[in-house]
C-alpha positions as CSV (number, residue, x, y, z in Angstrom):
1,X,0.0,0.0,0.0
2,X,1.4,3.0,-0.5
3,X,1.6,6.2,1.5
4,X,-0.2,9.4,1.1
5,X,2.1,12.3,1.2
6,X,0.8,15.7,1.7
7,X,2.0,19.3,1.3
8,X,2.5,21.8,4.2
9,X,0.2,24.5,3.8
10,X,1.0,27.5,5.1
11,X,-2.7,29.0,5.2
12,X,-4.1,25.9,7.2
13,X,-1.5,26.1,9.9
14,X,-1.8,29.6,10.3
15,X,-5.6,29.1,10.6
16,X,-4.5,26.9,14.1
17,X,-3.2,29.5,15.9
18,X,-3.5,33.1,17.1
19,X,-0.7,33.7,19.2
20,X,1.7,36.4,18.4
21,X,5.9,36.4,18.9
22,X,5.1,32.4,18.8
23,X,6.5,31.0,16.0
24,X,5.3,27.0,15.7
25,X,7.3,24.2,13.4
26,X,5.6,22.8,10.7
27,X,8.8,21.4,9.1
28,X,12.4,20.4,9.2
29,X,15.1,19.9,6.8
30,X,18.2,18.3,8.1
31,X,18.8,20.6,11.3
32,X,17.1,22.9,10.4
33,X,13.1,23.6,11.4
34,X,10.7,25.9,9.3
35,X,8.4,27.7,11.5
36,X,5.1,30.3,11.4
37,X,4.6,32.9,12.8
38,X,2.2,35.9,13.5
39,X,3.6,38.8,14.0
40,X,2.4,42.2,14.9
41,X,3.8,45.2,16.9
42,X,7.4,45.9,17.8
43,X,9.7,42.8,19.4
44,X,13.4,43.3,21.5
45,X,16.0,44.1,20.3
46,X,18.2,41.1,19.9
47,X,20.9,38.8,18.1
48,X,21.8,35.3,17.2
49,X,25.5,35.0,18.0
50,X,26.0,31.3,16.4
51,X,23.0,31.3,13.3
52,X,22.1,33.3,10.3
53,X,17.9,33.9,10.4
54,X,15.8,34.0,7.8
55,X,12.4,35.6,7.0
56,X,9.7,35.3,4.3
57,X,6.7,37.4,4.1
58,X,4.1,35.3,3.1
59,X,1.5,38.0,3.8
60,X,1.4,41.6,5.6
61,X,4.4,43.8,5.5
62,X,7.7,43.1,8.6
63,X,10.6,45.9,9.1
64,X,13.4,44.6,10.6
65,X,15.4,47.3,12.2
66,X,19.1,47.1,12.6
67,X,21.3,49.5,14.7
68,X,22.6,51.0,11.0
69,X,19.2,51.4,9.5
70,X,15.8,49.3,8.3
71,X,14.9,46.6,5.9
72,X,11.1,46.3,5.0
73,X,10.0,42.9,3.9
74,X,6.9,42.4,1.9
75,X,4.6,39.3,0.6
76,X,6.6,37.5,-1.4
77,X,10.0,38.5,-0.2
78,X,13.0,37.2,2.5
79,X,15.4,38.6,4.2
80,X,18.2,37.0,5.4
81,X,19.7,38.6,9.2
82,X,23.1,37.5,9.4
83,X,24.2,35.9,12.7
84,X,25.5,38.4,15.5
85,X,23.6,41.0,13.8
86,X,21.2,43.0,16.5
87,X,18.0,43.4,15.2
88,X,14.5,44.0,16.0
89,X,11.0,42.9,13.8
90,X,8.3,44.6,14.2
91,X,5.1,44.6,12.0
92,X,2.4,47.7,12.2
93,X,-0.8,45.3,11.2
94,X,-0.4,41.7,11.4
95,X,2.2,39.8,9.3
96,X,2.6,35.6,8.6
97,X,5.8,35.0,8.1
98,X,7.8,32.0,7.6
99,X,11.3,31.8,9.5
100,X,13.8,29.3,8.6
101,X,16.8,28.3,11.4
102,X,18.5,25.8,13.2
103,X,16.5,23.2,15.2
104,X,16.7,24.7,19.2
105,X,17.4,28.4,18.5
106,X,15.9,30.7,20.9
107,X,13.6,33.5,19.2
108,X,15.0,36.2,21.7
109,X,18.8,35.3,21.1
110,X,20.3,35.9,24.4
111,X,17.9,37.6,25.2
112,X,14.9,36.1,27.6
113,X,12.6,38.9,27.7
114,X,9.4,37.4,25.4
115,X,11.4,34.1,24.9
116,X,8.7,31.5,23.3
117,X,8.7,28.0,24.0
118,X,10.8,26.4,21.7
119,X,9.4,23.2,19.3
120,X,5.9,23.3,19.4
121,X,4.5,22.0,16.2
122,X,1.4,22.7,14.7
């Protein structure tokens, strides 16, 4: 018999949950886990000292601040924050995005201020 495989989709998870700053796993890829999130409002300031992070809009609008200047990231677009780079997301109306890291990293870097628990799936 053989098995039915199925596509993530992105829509349908976000449907599952309403939590902001929470980003849940829906996939992984060697070491690395692909997680959604909703984001909306400004987050801390932080960095990742040992990871590059990426972002992709998949809808709303995210501006990721950096202690040099901005980036703004729309539907459709990525953004790669490279790793010891402070930086702060922030989203004026609600954004979905999907962020792609290593399995275990910490959303608030060394910082623990709005830390989210780390591995949930949906």
């Amino acid at each position: 018999m053989a098995i039915q495989h199925s596509p993530v989709n992105f829509a349908q998870k976000c449907a599952l949950f309403q939590d902001r700053w929470a980003p849940k796993v829906v996939a992984e890829m060697n070491d690395y886990q692909f997680k959604l999130a909703r984001l909306e409002g400004d987050f801390i300031w932080h960095s990742h000292a040992d990871t590059d992070e990426t972002f992709i809009v998949l809808e709303g609008e995210l501006r990721i601040d950096f202690r040099d200047g901005w980036v703004t990231i729309g539907a459709g677009e990525m953004y790669v924050v490279k790793k010891g780079i402070e930086h702060r997301p922030s989203a004026a109306r609600e954004a979905k995005v999907l962020l792609i890291e290593p399995r275990g990293v910490i959303n608030t870097g060394e910082t623990h201020e709005r830390t989210a628990q780390n591995d949930v799936w949906i």
